[in-house]
Structures are given as structure tokens and as C-alpha cells.
N, CA, C and O atoms as a Tripos MOL2 file, in Angstrom:
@<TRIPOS>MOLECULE
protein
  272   271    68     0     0
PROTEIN
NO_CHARGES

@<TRIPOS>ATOM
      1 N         -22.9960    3.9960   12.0980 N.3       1 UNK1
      2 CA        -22.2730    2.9160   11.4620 C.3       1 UNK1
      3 C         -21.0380    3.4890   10.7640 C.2       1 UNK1
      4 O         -21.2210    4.5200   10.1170 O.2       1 UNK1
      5 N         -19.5270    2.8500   10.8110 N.am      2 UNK2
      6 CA        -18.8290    3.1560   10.3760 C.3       2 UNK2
      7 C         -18.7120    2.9760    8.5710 C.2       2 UNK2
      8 O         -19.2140    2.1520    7.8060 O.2       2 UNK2
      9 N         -18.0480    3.8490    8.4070 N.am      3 UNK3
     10 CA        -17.9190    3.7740    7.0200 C.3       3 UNK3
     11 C         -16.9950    2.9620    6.0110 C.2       3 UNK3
     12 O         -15.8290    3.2380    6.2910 O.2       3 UNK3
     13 N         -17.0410    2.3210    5.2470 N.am      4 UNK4
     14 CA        -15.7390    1.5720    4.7130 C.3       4 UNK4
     15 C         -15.6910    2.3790    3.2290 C.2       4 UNK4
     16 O         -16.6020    2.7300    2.4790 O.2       4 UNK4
     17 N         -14.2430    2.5160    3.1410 N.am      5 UNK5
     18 CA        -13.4340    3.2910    1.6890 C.3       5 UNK5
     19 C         -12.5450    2.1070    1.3340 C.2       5 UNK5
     20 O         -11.8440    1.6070    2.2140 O.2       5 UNK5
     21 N         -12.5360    1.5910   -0.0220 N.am      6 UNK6
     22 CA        -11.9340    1.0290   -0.7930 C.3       6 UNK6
     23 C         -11.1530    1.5960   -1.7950 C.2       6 UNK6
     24 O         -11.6660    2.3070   -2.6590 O.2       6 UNK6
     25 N          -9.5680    1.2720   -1.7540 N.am      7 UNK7
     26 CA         -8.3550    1.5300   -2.1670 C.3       7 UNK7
     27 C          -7.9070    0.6160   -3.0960 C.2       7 UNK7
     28 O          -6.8860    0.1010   -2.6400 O.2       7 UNK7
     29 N          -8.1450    0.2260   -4.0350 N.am      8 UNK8
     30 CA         -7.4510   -1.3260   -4.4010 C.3       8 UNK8
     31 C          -6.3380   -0.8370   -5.8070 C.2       8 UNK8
     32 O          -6.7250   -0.1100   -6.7220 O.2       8 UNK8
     33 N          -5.6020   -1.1420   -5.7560 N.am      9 UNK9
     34 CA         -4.6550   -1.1570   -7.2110 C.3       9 UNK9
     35 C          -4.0380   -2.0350   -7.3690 C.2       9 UNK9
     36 O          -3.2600   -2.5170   -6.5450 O.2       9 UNK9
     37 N          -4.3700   -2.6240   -9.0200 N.am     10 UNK10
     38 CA         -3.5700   -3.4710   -9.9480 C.3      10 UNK10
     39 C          -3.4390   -2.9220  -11.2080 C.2      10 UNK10
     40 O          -3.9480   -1.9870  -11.8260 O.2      10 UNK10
     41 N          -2.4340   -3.9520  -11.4510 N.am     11 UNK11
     42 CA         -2.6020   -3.5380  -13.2180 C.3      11 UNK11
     43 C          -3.2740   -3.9570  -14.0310 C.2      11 UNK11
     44 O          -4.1640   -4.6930  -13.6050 O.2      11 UNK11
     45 N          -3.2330   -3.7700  -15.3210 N.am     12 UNK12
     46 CA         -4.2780   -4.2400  -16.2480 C.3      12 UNK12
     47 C          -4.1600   -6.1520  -16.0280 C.2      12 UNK12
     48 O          -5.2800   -6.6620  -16.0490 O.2      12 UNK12
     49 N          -3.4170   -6.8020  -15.9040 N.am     13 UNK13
     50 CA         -3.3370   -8.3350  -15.7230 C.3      13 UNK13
     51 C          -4.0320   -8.6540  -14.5180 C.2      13 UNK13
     52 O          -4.2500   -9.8570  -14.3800 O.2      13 UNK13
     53 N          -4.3850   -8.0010  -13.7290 N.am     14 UNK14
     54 CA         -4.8280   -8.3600  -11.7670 C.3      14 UNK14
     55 C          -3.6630   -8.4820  -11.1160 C.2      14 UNK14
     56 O          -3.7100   -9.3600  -10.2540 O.2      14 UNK14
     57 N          -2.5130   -7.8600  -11.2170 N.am     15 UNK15
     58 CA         -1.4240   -8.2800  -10.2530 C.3      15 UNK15
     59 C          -0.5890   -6.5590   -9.9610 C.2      15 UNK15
     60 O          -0.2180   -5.7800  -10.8400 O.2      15 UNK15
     61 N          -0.4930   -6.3840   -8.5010 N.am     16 UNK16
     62 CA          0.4430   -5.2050   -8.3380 C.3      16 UNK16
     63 C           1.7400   -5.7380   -8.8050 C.2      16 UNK16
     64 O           2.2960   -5.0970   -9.6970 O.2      16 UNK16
     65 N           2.4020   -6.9610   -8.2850 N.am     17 UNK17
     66 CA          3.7650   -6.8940   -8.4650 C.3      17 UNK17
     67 C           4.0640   -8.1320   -9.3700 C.2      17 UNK17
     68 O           3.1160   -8.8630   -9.6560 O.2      17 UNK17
     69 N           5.4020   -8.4410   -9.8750 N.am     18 UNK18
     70 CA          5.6920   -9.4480  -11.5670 C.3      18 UNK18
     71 C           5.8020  -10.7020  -10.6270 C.2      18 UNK18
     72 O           5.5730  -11.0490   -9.4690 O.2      18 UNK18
     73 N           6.2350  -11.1170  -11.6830 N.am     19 UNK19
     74 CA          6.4980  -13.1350  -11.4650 C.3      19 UNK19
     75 C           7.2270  -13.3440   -9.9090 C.2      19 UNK19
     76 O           7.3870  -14.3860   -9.2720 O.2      19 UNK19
     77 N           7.4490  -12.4970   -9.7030 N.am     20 UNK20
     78 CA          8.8490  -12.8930   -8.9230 C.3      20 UNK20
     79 C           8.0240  -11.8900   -7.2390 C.2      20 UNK20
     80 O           8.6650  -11.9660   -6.1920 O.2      20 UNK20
     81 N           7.1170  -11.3420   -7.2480 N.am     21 UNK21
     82 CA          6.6300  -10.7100   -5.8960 C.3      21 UNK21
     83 C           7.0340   -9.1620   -5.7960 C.2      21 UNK21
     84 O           6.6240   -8.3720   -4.9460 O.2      21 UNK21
     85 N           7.7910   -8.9370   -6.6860 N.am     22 UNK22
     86 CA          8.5770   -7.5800   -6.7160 C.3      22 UNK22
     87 C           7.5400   -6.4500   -7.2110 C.2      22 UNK22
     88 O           6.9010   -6.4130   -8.2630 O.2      22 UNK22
     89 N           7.5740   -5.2100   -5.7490 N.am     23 UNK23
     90 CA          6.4880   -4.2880   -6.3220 C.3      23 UNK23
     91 C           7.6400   -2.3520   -6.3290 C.2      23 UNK23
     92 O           7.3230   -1.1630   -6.2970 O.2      23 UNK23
     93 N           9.1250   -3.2370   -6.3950 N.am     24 UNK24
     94 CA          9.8060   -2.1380   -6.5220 C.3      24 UNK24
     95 C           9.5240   -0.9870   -7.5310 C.2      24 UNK24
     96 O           9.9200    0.1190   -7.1630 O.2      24 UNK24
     97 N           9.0110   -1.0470   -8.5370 N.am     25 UNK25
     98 CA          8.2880   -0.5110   -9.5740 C.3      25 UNK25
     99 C           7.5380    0.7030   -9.0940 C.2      25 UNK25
    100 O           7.6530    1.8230   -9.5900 O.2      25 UNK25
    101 N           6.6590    0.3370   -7.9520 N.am     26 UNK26
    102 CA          5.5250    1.2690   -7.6270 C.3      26 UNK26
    103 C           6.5430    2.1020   -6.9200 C.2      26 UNK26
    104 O           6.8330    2.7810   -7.9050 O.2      26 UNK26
    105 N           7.0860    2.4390   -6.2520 N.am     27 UNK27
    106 CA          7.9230    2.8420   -5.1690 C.3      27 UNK27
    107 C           8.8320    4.2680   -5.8970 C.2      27 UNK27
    108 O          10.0520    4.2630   -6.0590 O.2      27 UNK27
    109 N           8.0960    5.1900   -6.1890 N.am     28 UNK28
    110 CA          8.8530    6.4110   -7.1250 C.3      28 UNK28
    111 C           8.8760    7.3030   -6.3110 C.2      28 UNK28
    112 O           8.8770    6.8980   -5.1480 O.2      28 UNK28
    113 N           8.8940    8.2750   -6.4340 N.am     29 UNK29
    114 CA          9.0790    9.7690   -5.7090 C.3      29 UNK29
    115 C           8.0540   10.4180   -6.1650 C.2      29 UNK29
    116 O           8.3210   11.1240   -7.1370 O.2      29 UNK29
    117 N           6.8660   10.4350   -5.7770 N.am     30 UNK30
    118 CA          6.0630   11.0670   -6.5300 C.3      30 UNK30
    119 C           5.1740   12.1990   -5.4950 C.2      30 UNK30
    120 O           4.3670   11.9160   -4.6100 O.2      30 UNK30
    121 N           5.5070   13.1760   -5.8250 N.am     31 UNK31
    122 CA          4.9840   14.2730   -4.9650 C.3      31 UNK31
    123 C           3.0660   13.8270   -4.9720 C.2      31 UNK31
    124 O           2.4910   13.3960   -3.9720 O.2      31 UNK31
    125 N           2.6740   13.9660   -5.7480 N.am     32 UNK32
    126 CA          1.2060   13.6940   -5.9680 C.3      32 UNK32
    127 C           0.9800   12.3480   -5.3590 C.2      32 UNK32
    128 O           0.1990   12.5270   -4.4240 O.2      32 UNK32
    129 N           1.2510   11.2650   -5.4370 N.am     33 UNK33
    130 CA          1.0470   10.5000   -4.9700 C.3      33 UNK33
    131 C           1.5530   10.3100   -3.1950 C.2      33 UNK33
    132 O           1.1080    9.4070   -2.4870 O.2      33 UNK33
    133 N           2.3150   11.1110   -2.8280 N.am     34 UNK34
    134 CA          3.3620   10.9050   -1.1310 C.3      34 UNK34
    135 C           1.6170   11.6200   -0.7040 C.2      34 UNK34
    136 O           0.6860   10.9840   -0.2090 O.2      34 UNK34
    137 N           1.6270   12.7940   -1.0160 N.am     35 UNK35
    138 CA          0.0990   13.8990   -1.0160 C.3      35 UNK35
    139 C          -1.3590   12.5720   -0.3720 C.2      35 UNK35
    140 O          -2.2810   12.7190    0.4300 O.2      35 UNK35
    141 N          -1.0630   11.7920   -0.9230 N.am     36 UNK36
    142 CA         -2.5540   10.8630   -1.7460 C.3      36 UNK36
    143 C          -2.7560   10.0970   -0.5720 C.2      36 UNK36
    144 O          -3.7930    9.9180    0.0670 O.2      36 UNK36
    145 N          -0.7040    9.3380   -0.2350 N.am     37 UNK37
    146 CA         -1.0790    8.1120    1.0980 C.3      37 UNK37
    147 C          -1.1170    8.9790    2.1860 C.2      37 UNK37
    148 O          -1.8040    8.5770    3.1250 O.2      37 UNK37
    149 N          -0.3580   10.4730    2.3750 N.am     38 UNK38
    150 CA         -0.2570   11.0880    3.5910 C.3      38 UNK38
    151 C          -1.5110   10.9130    4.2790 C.2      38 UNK38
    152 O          -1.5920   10.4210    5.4050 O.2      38 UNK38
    153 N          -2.8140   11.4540    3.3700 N.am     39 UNK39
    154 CA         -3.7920   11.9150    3.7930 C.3      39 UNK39
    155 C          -4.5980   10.5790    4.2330 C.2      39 UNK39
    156 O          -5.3620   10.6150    5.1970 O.2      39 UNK39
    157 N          -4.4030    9.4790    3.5290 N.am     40 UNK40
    158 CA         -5.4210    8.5710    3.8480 C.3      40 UNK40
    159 C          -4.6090    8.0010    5.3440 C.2      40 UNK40
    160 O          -5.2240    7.8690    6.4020 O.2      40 UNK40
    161 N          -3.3330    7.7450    5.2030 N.am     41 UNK41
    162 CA         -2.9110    7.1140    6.3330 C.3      41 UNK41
    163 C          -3.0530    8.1940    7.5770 C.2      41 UNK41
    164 O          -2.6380    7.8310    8.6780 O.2      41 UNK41
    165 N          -3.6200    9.4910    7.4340 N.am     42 UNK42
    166 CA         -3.5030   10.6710    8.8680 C.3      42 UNK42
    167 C          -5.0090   10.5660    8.8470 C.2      42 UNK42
    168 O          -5.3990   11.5410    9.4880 O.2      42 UNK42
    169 N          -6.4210    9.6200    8.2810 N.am     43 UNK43
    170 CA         -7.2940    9.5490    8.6970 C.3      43 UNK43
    171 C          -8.0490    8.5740    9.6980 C.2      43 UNK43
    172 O          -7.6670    7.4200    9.5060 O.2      43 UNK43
    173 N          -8.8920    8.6610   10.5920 N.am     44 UNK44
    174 CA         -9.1280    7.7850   11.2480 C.3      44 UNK44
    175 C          -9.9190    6.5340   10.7960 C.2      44 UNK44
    176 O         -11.0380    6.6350   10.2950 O.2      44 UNK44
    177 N          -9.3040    5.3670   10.9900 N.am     45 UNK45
    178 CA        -10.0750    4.0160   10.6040 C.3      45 UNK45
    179 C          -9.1930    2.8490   11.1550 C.2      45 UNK45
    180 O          -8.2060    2.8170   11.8900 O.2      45 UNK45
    181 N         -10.0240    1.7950   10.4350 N.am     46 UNK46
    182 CA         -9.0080    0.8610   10.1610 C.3      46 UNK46
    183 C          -8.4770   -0.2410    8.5380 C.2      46 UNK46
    184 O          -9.2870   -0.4750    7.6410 O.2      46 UNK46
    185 N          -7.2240   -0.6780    8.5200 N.am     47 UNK47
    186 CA         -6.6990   -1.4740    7.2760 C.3      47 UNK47
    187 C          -6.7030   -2.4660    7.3160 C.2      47 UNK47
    188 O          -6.0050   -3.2320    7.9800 O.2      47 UNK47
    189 N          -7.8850   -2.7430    6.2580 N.am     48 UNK48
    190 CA         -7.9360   -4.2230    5.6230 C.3      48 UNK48
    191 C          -7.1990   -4.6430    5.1580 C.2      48 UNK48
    192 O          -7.2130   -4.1230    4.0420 O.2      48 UNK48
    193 N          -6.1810   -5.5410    5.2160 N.am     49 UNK49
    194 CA         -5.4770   -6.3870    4.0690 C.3      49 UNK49
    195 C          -5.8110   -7.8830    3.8610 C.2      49 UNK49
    196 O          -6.1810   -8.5910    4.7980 O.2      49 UNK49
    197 N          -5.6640   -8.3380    2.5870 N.am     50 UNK50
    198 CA         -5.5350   -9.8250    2.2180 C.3      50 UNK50
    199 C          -4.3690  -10.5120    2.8180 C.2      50 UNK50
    200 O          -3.5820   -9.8700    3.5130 O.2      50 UNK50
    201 N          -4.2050  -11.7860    2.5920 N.am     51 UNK51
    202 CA         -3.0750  -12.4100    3.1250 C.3      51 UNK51
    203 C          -2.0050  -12.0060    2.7710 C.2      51 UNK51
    204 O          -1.3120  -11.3500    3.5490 O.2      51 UNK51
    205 N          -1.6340  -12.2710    1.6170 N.am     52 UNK52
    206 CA         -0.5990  -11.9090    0.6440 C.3      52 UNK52
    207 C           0.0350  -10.3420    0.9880 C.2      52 UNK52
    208 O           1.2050  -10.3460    1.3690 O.2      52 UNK52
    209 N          -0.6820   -8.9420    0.8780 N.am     53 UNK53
    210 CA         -0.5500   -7.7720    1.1810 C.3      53 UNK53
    211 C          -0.1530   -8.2400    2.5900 C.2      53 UNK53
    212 O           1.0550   -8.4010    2.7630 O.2      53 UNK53
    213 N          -0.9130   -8.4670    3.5460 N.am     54 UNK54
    214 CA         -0.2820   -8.6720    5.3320 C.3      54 UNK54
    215 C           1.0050   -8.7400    5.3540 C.2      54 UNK54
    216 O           1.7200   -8.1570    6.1690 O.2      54 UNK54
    217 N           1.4320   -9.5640    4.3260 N.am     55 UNK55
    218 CA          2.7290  -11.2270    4.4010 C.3      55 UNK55
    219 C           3.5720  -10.1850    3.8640 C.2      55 UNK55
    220 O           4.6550  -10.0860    4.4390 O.2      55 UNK55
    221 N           3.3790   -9.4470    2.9890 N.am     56 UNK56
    222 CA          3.8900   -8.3500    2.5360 C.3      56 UNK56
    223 C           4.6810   -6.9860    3.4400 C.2      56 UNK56
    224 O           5.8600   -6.6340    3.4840 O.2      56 UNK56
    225 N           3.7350   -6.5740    3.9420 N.am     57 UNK57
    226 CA          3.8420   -5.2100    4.6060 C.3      57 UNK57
    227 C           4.6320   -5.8320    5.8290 C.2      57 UNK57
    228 O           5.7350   -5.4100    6.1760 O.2      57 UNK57
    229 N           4.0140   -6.8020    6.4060 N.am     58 UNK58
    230 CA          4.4070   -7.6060    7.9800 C.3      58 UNK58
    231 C           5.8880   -7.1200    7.8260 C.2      58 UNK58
    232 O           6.3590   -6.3090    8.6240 O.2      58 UNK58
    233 N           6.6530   -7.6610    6.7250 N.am     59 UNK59
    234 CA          7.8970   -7.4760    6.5810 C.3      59 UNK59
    235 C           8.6190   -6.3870    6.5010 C.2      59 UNK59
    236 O           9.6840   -6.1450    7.0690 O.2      59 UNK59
    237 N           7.8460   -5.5560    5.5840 N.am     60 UNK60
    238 CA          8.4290   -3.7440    5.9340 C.3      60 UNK60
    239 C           8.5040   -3.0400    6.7480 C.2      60 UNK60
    240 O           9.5250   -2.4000    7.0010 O.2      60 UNK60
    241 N           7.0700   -2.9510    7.5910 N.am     61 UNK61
    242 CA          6.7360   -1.9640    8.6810 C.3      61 UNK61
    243 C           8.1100   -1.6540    9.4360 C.2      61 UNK61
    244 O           8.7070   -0.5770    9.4300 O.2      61 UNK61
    245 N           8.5130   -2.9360   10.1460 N.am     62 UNK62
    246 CA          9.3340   -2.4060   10.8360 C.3      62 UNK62
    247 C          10.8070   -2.2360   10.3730 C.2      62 UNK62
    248 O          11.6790   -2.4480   11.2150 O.2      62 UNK62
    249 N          11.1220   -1.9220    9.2800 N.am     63 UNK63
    250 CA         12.0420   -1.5490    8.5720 C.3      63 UNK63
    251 C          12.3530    0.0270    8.7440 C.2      63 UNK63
    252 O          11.4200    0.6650    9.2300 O.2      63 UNK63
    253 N          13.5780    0.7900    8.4030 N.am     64 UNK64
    254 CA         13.8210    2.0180    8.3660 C.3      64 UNK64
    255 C          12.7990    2.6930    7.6010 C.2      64 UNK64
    256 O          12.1560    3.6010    8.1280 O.2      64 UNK64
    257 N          12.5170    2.2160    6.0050 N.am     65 UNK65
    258 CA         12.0060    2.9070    5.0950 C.3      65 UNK65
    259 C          10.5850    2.7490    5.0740 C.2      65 UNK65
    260 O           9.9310    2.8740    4.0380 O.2      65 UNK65
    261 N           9.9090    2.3790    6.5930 N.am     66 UNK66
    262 CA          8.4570    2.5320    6.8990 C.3      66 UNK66
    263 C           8.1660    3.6570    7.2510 C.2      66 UNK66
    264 O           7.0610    4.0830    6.9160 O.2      66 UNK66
    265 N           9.0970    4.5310    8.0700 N.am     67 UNK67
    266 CA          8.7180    5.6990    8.4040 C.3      67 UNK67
    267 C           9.0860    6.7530    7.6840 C.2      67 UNK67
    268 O           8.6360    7.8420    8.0390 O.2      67 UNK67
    269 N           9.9780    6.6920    6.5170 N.am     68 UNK68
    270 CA         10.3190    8.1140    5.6120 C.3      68 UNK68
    271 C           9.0570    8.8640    5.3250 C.2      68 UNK68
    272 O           9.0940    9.9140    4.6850 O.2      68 UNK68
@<TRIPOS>BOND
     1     1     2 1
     2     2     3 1
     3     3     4 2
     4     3     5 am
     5     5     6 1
     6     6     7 1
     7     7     8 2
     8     7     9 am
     9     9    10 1
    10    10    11 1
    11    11    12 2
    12    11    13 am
    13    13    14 1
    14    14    15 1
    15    15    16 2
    16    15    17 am
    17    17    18 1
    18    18    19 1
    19    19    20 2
    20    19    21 am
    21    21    22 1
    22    22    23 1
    23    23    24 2
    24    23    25 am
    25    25    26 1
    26    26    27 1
    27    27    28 2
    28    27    29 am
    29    29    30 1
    30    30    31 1
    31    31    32 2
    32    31    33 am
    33    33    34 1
    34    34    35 1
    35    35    36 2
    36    35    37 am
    37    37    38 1
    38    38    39 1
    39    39    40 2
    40    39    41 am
    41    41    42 1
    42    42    43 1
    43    43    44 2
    44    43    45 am
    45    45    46 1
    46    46    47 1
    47    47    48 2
    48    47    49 am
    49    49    50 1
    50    50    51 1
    51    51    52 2
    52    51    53 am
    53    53    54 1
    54    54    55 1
    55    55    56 2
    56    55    57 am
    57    57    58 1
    58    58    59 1
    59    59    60 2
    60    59    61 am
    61    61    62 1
    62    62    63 1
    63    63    64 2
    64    63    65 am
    65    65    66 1
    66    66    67 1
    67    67    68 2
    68    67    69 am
    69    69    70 1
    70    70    71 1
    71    71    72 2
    72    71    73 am
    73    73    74 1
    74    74    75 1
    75    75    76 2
    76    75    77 am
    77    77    78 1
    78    78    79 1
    79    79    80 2
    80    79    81 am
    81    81    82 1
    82    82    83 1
    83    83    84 2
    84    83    85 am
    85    85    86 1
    86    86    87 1
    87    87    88 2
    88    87    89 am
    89    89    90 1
    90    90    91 1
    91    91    92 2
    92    91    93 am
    93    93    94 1
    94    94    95 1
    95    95    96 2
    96    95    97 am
    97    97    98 1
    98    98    99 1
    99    99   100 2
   100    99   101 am
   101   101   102 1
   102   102   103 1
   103   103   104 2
   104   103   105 am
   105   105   106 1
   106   106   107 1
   107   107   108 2
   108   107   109 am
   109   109   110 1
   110   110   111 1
   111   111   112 2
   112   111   113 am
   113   113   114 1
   114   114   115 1
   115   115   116 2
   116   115   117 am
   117   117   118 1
   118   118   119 1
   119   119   120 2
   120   119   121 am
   121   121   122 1
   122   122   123 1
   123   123   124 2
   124   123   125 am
   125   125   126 1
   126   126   127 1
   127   127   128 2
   128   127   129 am
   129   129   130 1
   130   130   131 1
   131   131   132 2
   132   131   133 am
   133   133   134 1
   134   134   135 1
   135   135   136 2
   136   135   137 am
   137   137   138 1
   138   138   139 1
   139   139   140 2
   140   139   141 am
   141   141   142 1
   142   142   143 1
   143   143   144 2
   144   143   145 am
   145   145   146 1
   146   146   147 1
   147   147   148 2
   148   147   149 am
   149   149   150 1
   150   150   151 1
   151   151   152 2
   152   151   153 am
   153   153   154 1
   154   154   155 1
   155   155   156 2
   156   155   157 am
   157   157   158 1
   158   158   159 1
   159   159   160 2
   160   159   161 am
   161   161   162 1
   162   162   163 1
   163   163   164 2
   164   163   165 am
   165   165   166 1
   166   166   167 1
   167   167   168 2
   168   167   169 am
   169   169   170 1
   170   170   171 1
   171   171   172 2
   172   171   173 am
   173   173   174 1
   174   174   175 1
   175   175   176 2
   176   175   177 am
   177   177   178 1
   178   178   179 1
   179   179   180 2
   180   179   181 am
   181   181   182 1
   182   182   183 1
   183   183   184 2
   184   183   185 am
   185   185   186 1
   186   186   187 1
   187   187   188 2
   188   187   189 am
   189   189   190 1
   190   190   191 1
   191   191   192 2
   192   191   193 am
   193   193   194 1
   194   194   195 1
   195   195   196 2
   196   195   197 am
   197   197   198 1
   198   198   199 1
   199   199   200 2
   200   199   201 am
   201   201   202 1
   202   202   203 1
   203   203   204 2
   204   203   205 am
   205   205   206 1
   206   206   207 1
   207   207   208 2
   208   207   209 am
   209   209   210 1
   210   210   211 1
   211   211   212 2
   212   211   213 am
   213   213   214 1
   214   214   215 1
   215   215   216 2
   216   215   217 am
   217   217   218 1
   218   218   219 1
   219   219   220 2
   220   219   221 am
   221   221   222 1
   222   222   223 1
   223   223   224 2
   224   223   225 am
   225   225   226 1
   226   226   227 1
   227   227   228 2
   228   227   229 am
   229   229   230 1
   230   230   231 1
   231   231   232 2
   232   231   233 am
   233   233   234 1
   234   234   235 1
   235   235   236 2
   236   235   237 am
   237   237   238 1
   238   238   239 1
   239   239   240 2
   240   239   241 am
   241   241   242 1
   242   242   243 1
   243   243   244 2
   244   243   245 am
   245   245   246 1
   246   246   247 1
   247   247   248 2
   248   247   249 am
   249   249   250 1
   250   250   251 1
   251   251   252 2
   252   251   253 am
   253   253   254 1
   254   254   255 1
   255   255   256 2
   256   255   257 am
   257   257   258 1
   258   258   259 1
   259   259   260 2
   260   259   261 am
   261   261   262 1
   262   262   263 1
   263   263   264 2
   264   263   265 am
   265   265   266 1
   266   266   267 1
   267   267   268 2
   268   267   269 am
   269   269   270 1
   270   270   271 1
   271   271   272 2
@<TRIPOS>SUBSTRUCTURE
     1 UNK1         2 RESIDUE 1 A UNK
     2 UNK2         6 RESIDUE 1 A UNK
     3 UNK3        10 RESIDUE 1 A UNK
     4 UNK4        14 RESIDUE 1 A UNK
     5 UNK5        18 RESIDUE 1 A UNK
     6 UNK6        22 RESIDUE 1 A UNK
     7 UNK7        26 RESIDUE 1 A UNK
     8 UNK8        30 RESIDUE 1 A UNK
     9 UNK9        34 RESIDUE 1 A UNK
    10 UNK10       38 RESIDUE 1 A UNK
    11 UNK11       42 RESIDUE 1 A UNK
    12 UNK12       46 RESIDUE 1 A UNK
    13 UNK13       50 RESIDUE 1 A UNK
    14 UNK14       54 RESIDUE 1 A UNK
    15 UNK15       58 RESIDUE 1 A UNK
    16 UNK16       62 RESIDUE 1 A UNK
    17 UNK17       66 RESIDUE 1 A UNK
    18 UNK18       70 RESIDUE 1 A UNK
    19 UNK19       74 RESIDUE 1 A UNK
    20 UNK20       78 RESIDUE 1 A UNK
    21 UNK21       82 RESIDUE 1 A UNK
    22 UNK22       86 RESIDUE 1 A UNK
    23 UNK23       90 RESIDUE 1 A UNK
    24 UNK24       94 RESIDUE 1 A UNK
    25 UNK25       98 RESIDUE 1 A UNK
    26 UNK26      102 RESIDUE 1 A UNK
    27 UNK27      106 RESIDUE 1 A UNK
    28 UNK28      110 RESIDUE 1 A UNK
    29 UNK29      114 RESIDUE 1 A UNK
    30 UNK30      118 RESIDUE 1 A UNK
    31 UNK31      122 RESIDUE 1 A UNK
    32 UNK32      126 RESIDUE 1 A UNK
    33 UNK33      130 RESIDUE 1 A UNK
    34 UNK34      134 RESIDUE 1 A UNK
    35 UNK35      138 RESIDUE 1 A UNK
    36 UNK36      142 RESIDUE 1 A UNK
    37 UNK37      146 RESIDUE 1 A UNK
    38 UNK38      150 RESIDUE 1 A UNK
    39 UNK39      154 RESIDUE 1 A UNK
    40 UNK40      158 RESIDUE 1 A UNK
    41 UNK41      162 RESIDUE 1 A UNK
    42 UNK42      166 RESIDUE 1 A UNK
    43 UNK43      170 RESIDUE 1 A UNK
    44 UNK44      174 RESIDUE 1 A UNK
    45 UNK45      178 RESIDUE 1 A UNK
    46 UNK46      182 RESIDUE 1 A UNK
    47 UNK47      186 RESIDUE 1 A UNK
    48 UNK48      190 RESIDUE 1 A UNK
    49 UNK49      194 RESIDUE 1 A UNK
    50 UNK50      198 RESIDUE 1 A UNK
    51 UNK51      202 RESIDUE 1 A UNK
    52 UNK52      206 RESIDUE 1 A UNK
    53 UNK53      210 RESIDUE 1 A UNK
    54 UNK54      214 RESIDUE 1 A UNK
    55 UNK55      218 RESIDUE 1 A UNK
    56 UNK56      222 RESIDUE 1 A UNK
    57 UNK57      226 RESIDUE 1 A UNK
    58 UNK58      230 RESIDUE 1 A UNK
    59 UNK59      234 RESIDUE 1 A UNK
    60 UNK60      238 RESIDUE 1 A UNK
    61 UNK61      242 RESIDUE 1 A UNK
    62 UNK62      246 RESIDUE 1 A UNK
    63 UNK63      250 RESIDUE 1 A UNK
    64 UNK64      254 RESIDUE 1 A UNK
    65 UNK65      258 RESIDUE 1 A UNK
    66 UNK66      262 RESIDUE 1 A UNK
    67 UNK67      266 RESIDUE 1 A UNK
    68 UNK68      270 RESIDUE 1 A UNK
């Protein structure tokens, strides 16, 4: 049976991003953290998302700054 790993982050209110949908905030340069998604995204599985996150990402992926 496959295994499921849960990832979830918010802030202390229940919300990643403010009034307005904006999660530019999270988006730093952070050596420790680039380290953190490398590894989970170079493992084998698959990604759950909610609607909202989907509706989200749907829009980035294929953007330039999906693959940096």
C-alpha cells in the first residue's frame, strides 16, 4: 500500500495568502527552504491539491518562474 505524506502550511489565522489571494510573501530566497521543496518534489508520488491551491498553481506551472 502506498504511502501518503502530508505537507500543509498556514498561518496562525488558517490562510496561506491575505484578503486579496496574494501569497507573494512566501516566495523568498531561501536556501533551506529551495533544499526542503527540491527534495520532496524529486520524490516519487503523487499531489493532492484542494480547489483553490489547483486554481492556483493551474496558473503558474506553465509560466517561466515554474521551472527556476
Amino acid at each position: 500500500m502506498a504511502r501518503l505524506s502530508v505537507f500543509n502550511q498556514i498561518s496562525l489565522d488558517g490562510y496561506i495568502c491575505d484578503t486579496n489571494g496574494d501569497i507573494s510573501w512566501a516566495h523568498r530566497d531561501d536556501p533551506e527552504w529551495n533544499q526542503f521543496t527540491a527534495q520532496n518534489v524529486g520524490s516519487e508520488g503523487q499531489l493532492v491539491l484542494g480547489r483553490i491551491t489547483y486554481e492556483l498553481m493551474a496558473g503558474f506551472w506553465p509560466t517561466p518562474f515554474a521551472v527556476e
